[in-house]
PyMOL commands that place a pseudoatom at each C-alpha (Angstrom):
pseudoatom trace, name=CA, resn=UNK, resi=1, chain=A, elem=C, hetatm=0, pos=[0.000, 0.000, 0.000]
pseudoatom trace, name=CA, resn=UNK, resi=2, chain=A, elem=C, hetatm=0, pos=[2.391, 2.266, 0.602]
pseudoatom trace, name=CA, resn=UNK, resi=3, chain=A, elem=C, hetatm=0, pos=[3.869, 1.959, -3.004]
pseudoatom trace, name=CA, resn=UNK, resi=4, chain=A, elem=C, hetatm=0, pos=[0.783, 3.240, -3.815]
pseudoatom trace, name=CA, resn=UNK, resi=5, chain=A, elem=C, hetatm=0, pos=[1.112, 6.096, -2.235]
pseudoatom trace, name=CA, resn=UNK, resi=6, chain=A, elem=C, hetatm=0, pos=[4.235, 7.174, -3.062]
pseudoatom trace, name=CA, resn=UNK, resi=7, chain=A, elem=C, hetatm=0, pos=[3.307, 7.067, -6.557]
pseudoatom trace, name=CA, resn=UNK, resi=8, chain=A, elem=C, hetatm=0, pos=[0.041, 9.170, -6.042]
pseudoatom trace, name=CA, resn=UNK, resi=9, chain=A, elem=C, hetatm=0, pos=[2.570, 11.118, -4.047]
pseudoatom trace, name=CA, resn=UNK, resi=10, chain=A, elem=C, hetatm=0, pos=[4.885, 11.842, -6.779]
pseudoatom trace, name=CA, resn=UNK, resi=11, chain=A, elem=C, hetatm=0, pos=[1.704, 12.474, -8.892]
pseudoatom trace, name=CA, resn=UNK, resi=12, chain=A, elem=C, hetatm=0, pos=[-0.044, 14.581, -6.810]
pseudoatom trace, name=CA, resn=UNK, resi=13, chain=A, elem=C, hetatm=0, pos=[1.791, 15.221, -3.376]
pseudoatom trace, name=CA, resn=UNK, resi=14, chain=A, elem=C, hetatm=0, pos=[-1.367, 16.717, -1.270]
pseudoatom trace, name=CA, resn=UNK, resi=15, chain=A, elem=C, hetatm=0, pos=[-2.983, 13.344, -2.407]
pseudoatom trace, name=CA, resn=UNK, resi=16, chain=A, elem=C, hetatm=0, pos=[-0.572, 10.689, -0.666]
pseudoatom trace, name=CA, resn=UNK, resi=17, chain=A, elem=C, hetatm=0, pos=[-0.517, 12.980, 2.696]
pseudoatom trace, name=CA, resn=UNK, resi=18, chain=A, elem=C, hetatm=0, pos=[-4.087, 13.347, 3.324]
pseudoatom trace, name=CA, resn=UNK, resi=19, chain=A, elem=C, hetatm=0, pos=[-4.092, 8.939, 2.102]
pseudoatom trace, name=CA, resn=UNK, resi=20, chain=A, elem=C, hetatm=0, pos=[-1.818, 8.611, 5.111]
pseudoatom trace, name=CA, resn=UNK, resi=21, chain=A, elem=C, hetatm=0, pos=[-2.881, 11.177, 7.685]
pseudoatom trace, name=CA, resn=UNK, resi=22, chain=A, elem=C, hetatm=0, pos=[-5.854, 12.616, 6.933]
pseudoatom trace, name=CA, resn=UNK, resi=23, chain=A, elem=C, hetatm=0, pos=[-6.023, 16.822, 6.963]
pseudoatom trace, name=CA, resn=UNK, resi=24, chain=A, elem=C, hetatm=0, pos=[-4.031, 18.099, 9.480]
pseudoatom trace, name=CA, resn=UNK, resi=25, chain=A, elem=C, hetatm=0, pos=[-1.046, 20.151, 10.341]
pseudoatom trace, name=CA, resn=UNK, resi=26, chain=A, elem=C, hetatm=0, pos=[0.751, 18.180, 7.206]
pseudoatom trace, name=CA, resn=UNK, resi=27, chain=A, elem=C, hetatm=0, pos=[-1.370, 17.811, 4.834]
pseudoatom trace, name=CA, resn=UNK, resi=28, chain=A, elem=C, hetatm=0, pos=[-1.474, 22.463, 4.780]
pseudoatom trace, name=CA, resn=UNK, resi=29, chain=A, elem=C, hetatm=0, pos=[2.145, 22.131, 5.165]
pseudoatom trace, name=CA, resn=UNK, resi=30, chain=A, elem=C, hetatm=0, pos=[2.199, 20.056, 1.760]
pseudoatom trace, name=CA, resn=UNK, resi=31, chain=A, elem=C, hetatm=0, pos=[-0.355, 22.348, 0.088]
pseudoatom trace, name=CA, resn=UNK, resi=32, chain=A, elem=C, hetatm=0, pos=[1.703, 24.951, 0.728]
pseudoatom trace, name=CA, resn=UNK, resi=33, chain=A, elem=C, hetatm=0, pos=[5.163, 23.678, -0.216]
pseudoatom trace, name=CA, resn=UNK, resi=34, chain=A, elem=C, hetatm=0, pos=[3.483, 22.272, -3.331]
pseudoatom trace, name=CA, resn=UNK, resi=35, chain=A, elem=C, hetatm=0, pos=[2.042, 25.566, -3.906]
pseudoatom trace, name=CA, resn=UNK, resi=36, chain=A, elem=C, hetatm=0, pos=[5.856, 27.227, -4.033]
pseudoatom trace, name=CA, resn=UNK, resi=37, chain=A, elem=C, hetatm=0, pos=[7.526, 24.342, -5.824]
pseudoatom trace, name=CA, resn=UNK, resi=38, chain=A, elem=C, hetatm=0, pos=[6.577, 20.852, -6.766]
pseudoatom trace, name=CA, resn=UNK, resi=39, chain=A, elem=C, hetatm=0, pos=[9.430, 19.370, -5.757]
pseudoatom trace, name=CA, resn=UNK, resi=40, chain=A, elem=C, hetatm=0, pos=[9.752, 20.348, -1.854]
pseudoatom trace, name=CA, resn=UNK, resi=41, chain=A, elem=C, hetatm=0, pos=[5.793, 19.233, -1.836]
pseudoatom trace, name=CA, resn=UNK, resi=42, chain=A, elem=C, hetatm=0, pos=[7.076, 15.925, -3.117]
pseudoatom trace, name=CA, resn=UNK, resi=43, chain=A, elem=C, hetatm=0, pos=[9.989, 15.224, -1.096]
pseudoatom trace, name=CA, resn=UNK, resi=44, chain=A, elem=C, hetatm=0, pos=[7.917, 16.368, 2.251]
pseudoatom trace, name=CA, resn=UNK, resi=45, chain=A, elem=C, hetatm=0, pos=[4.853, 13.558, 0.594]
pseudoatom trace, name=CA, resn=UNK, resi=46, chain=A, elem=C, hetatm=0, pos=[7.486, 10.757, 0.485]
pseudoatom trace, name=CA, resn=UNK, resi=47, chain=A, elem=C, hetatm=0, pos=[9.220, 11.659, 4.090]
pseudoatom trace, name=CA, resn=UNK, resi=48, chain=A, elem=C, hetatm=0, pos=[5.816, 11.570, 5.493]
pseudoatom trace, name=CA, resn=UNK, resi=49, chain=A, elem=C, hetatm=0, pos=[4.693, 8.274, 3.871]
pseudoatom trace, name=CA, resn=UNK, resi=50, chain=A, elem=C, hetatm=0, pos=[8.285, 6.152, 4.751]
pseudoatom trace, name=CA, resn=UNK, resi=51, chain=A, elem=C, hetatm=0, pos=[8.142, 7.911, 8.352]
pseudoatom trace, name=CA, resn=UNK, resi=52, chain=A, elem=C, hetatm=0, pos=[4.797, 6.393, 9.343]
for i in range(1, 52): cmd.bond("trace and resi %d" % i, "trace and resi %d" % (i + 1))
show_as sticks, trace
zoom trace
């Protein structure tokens, strides 16, 4: 599963945080480094998925 959602991650990077922990403090955080690059929103998407 978590293959998964490191591709949707990679995809779309809001998408595999809020699969793994809902909307919270993270899933903004993504939004918003997604919103002023796409690739710090992925890299933060793919720490949060192999941390958990």
């Amino acid at each position: 599963m978590d293959i998964i959602r490191i591709i949707l991650s990679i995809l779309l990077p809001p998408l595999g945080v809020f699969l793994q922990v809902g909307i919270g403090a993270h899933f903004w955080i993504n939004i918003l480094l997604t919103l002023l690059g796409y690739i710090p929103g992925i890299v933060h998407a793919v720490w949060i998925i192999a941390r958990r």
